[in-house]
N, C-alpha and C positions, 0 to 999 in steps of 0.2 A: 201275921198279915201286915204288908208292906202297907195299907190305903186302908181307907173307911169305904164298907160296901155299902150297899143298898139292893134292891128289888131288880134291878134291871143290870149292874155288875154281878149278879149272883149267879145269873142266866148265862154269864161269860164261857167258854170250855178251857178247860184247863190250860193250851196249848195259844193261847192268847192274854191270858197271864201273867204266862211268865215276862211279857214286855215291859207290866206295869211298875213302876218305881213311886216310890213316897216324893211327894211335892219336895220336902223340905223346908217351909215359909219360912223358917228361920235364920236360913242361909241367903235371902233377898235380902240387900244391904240397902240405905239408902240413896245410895246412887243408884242403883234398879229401879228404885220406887219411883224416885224422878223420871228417869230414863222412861220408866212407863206413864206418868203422869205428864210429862209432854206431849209425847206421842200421843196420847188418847184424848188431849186439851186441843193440838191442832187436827185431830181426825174428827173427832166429831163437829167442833167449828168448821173445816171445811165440806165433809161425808155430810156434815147435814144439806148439805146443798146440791152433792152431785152420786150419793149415794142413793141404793133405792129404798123406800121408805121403811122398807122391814128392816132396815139396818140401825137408825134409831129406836124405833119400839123393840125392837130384839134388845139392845143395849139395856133398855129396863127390865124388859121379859125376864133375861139371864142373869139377871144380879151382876153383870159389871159396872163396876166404879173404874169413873174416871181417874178419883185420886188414888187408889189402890190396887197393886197388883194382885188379879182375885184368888181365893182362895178355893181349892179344888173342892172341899167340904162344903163350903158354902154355894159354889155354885151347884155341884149336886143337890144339896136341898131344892134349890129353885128348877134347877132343870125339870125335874122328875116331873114337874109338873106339866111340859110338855110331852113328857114321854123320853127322855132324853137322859146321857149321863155321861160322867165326862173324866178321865185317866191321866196320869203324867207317864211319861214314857222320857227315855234319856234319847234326845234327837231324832233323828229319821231314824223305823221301824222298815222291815223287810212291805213292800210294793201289798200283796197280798195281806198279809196279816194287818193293816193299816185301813185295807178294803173292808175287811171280813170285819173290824171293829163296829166301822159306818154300819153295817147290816145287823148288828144288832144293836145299833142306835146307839151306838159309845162314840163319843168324840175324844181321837186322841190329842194330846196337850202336851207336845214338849215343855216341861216344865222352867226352863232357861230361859232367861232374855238377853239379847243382843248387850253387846260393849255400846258405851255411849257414843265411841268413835262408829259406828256399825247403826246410828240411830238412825237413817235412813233409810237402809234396806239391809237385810243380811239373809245370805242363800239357807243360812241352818233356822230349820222350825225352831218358834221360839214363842214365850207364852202371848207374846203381843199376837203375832202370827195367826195362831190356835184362838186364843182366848178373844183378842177383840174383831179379829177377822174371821172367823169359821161358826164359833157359837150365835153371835148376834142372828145372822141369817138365818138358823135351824129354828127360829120361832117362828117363822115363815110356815104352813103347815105344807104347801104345797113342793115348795124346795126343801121341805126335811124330810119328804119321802121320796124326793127325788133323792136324796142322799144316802137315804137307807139301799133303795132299789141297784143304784149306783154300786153300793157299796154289797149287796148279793151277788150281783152281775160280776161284777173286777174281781172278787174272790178265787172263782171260779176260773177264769183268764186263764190260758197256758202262757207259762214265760219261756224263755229260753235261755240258757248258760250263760252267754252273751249279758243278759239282765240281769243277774245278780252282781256280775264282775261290777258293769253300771253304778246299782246301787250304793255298792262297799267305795267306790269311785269317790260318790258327787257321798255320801255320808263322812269320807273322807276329810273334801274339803271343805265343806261347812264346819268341819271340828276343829280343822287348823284353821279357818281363817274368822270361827270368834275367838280362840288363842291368844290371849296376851303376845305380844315379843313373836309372831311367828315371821320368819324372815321375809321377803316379797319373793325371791326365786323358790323359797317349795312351794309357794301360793302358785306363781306361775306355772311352777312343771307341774301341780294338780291339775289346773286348769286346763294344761295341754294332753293328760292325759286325760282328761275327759272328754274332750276335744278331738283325740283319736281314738277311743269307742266309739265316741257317737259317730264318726266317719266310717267304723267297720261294723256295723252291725251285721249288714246281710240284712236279710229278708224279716223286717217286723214282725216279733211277733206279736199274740192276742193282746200280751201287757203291757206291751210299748205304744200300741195303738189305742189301748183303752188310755192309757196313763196323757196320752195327747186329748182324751176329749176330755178327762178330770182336770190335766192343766186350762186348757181354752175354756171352762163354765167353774170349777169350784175355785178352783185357783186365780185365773185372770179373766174372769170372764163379766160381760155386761149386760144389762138386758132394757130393752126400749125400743127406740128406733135407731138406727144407722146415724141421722141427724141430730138426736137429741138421746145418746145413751146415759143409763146410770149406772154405778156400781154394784155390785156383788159379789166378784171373785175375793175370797180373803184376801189373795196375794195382793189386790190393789189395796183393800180396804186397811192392810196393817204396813202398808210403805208410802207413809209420808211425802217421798221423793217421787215414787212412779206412778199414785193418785190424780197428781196432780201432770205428769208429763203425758198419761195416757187421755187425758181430756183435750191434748192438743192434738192440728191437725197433723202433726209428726209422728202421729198413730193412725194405722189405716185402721177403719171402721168395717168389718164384713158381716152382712147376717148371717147368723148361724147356722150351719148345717153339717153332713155328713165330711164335710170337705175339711176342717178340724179333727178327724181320727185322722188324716196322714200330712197334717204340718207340724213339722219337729217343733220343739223349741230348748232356749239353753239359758239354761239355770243362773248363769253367770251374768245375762246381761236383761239391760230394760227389755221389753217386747215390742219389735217393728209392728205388728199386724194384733186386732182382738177381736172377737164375735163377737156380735151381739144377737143374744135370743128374745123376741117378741114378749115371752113370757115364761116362765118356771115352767110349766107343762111341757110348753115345746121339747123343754131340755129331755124330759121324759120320753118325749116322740123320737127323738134323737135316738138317743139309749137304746129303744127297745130294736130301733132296726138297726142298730150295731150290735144288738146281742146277735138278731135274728141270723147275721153272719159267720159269729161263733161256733168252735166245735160243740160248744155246749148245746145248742141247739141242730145243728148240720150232720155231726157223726163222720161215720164214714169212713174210709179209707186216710183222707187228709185231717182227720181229727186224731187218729193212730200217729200217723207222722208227726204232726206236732208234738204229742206227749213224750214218740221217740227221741225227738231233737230235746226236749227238756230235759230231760236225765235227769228227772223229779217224779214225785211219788204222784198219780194218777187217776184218773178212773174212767173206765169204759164202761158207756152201759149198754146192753139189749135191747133188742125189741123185745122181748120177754121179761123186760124189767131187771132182768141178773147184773145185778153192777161187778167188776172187775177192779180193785183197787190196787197198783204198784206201781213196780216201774218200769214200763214198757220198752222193749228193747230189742222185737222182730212183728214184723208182721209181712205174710207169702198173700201176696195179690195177684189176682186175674179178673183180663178185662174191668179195669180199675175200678174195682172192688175185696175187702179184705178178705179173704178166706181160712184166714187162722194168723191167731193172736199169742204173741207169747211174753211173760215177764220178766226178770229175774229178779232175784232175793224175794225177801218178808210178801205174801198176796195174800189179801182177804175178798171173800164176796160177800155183796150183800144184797139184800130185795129192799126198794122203800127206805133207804138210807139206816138199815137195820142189820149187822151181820146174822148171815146164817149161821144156824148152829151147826158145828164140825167144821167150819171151814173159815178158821181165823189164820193168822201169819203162823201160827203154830202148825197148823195144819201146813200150810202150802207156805213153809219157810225156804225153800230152794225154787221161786214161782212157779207159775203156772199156764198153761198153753191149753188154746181149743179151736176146733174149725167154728167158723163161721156161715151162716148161709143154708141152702135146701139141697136137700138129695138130690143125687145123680138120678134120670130120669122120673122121678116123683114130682107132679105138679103140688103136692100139697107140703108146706115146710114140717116141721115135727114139732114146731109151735102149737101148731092150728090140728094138731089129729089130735079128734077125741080117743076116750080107753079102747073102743072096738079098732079106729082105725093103726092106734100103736100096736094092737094086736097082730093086727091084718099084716106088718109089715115087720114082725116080729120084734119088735121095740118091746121089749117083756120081760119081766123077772126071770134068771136062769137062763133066757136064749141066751145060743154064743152064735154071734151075729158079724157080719161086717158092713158097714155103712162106708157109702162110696160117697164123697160128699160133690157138687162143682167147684169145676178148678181141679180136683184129681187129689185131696186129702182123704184118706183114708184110714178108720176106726175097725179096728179087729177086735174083739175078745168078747167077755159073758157077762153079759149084764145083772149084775146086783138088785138094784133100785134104781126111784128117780125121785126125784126132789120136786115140787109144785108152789107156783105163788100164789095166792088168795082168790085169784080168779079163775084157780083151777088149772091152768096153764103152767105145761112141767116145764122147766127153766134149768135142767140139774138131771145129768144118767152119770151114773155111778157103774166103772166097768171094774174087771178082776181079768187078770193075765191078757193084759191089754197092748197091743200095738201101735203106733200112730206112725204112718209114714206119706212121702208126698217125693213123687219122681224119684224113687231110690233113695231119698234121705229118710232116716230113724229120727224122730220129733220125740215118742214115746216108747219106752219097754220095759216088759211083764214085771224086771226084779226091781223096777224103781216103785212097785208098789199099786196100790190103787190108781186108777185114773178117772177122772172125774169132767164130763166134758159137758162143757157149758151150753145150753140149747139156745141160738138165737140166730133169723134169718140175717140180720142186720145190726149195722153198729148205729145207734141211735143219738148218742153221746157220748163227748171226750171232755173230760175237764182235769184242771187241777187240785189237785188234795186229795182225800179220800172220801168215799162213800159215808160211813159210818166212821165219827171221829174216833170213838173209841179202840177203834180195830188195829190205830199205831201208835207206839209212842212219840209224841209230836214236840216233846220237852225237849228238843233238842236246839234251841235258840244262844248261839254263845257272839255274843259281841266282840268285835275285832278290833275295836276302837271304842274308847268312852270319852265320853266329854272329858275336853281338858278345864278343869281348875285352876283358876292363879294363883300364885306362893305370893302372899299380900308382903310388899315391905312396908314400912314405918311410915312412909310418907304417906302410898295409898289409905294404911289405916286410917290418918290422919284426915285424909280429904272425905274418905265419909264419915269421920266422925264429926267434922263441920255440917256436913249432908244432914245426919240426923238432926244436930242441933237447930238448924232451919228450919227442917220437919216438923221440930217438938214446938218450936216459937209457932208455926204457922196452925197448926191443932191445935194451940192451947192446951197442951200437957207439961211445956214449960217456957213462962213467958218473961224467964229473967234472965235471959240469953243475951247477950249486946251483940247484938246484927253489926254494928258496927265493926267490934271489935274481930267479930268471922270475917266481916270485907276487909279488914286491911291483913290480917293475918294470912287470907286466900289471895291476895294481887301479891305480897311479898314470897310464897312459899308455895302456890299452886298457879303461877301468873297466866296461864293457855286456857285454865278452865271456865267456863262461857255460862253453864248449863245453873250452877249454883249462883252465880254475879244477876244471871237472867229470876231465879225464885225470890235472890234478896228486891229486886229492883218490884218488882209484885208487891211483897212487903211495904215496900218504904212508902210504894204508890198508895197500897192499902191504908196504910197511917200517914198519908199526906205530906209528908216527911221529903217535900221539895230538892233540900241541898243534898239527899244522901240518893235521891231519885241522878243528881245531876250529877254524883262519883259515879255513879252506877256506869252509869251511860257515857262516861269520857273512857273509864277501865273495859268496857267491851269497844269501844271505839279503837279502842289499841290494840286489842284481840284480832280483830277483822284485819287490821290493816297486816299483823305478822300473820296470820291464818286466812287468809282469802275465803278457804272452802268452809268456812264454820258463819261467814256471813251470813248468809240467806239463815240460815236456823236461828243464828240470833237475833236479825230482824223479825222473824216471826216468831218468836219468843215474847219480844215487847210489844209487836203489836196484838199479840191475843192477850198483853196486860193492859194494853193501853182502850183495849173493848168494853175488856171483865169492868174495868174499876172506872169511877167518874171521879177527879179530882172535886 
């Protein structure tokens, strides 16, 4: 085992697992540690002010440190104690599986952090992202169930073919552009081709519309008033750069509502427009009537159609409860409604999220097809007829029968058996030397075997995944890209091994280091780097140490002026020392 479990990774299924990767801690070098002790020195200096308050108390809740990048062990410990637990995963995870974690209260943790060039905002999840922006919030009781709920709901979502290309797209380009040395023209032609998906999509589907209202509240989202919002979306809470651009008025301010499932946004750039919700709850009110739009909730003819356009493993259910789980690939409607449903490859059924016995992928490995709906002149469906009335109409052991269904599909041959769910309600007839046909086409015959037709007026539900996890093998997650790794040369080595040594002065695990003697060796042999000159000058301020305060401060002055864009970070660099410490 890649991780250290606990009580609530244990509950995991197998087929969300396979995401998980070993943190690493020992491959965090110290310029990471920096890199994330900035960051997290000017976020909470500023978040404590425009953030909303469960973002500080979360900060203690969850065991982050400011000066260290957290340890996935260790925040498990504390988590649990919400209820919560928390995974490293190599970058962005497939839409769904990323959902289905949130629902069983696992927070995914790209385990990585951003290049130091990249310390302002970088589009690839990263442990700052996750770690200081996503868990703080989850102590919040109210929005950690909004997250779990969230995160049952989006599971379920139909995606569409179109979404996955998406995915491998923007997962993409988050890998090349924290990439050491990656050129700026493959950066750009990703960019553009991300840029022309999102132009062709067609017709949204469930996941692109849910994946807009997890962007607008977990990701960039605000909650207060329109006039005086505060933070919450991780996405603000772990970019330094767009914390502070989205507080101005060069952000339109909107309250929150339904109108956020169909405004796009892109990955690549700050966000013109944000909601703000009155309060965590709300977010929930949101949710539930976007679920209530759902096939998952709706059914029906255009819940069929969705699953067909996905050309992804499925599930139909009944009004008799019989789940359908594959991958749907026909459905014959009249007066727009479904009247028979069919699969192909691997189909299982199942009642209650449980497969029936006899009827795994093994059974119905070439799918599965059945009419839908109530008998041709029969006011009563064959749901609803008790044992006299199946009688009455020869639905019976040994009859050889033909059932005329609406819409004009038609069931010939001798019934076997029937199958029943807990409520007594048969859901399952079992025929032999069996027919199926509709207008002159053959759907079913005798020598393919038994035929097994599934009983239910209506389609109740369509969603994504299967019924019963166990009924697929779902191990099939292969990665197409992995995070790239830097090949470190000599000199890199070199720059963090000055890193640590500052480190080790500043902890006090070794304080015979000459600070000095790292500032002149880093202005002669690292001269552009800003981020260690800004920890020495803390230092010196820290020990009073005036005239190495005042090299300090002329060797970033010369930074700025060959680096324009590294200004701003290194003024605020010294002014969160010039707060911290009193000469």
């Amino acid at each position: 085992m890649s991780y250290e479990s606990n009580p609530i990774l244990d509950k995991l299924p197998k087929h969300l697992k396979q995401f998980i990767k070993p943190q690493n801690y020992e491959e965090y070098t110290a310029i990471d540690q920096a890199v994330w002790r900035y960051v997290m020195r000017k976020n909470v200096d500023y978040l404590s002010r425009v953030a909303h308050s469960s973002y500080v108390d979360g900060l203690k809740k969850t065991g982050i440190s400011i000066d260290h990048i957290p340890n996935m062990y260790g925040m498990n410990r504390i988590l649990k104690e919400i209820g919560w637990a928390a995974v490293a995963v190599d970058g962005f995870i497939p839409p769904s599986a990323f959902m289905e974690f949130q629902a069983y209260n696992v927070l995914v943790i790209a385990s990585d952090i951003r290049q130091l060039e990249n310390i302002e905002y970088t589009p690839a999840p990263d442990i700052i992202h996750e770690g200081a922006g996503h868990a703080p919030i989850i102590a919040n009781p109210e929005y950690a169930e909004y997250l779990r709920r969230f995160g049952e709901i989006g599971c379920k979502a139909i995606s569409s073919a179109k979404d996955y290309e998406l995915y491998n797209a923007m997962r993409h380009l988050s890998i090349i552009k924290e990439a050491h040395g990656t050129p700026q023209e493959e950066i750009d032609k990703a960019e553009k081709h991300i840029e022309h998906l999102q132009e062709n999509m067609g017709t949204p589907s469930e996941m692109a519309l849910i994946r807009n209202l997890h962007w607008w509240t977990v990701e960039y989202g605000l909650i207060g008033t329109v006039e005086n919002p505060k933070i919450y979306g991780a996405g603000l809470l772990s970019s330094i750069g767009e914390s502070a651009w989205c507080m101005t008025d060069k952000v339109k301010k909107l309250p929150y509502s339904m109108e956020a499932v169909h405004t796009e946004f892109d990955i690549t750039k700050p966000q013109p427009q944000l909601f703000v919700t009155p309060d965590f709850a709300f977010l929930s009110q949101v949710l539930e009537d976007f679920a209530n739009s759902m096939a998952l909730r709706t059914g029906g003819l255009s819940g069929i159609q969705k699953l067909i356009a996905s050309k992804a493993l499925g599930t139909v259910e009944l009004s008799t409860g019989l789940q359908i789980s594959g991958e749907f690939h026909k459905v014959i409607e009249h007066e727009g409604k479904p009247i028979y449903i069919q699969t192909k490859g691997a189909t299982a059924l199942s009642y209650r999220e449980k497969e029936l016995v006899g009827h795994s992928t093994a059974h119905h490995a070439d799918g599965f097809g059945s009419p839908i709906g109530k008998l041709k002149g029969i006011n009563i469906a064959i749901e609803d007829m008790g044992p006299r009335d199946l009688k009455a109409y020869k639905i019976y052991e040994g009859e050889q029968i033909a059932l005329e269904f609406e819409g004009g599909i038609t069931v010939e041959g001798t019934i076997i058996t029937g199958t029943r769910n807990l409520m007594g309600k048969i859901i399952l007839i079992t025929f032999e030397d069996c027919t199926v046909t509709y207008n002159g086409e053959t759907l079913f015959q005798p020598e393919w075997g038994l035929y097994h037709m599934a009983v239910g007026q209506k389609v109740v539900s369509a969603y994504n995944g299967p019924a019963d996890l166990h009924s697929f093998d779902l191990i099939t997650h292969q990665i197409t890209e992995s995070t790239i790794k830097p090949k470190k040369n000599p000199k890199r080595l070199q720059l963090e091994q000055y890193y640590q040594q500052v480190r080790e002065f500043r902890e006090g695990k070794n304080t015979t280091i000459s600070r000095n003697k790292v500032f002149q060796a880093l202005k002669n042999e690292h001269p552009q780097d800003w981020l260690l000159p800004v920890e020495l000058y803390e230092l010196a301020k820290q020990g009073n140490d005036h005239g190495f305060q005042q090299d300090i401060l002329e060797h970033l002055e010369n930074i700025k002026r060959e680096n324009p864009k590294v200004g701003h970070l290194i003024d605020d660099g010294i002014q969160l020392v010039e707060t911290s410490y009193v000469s």
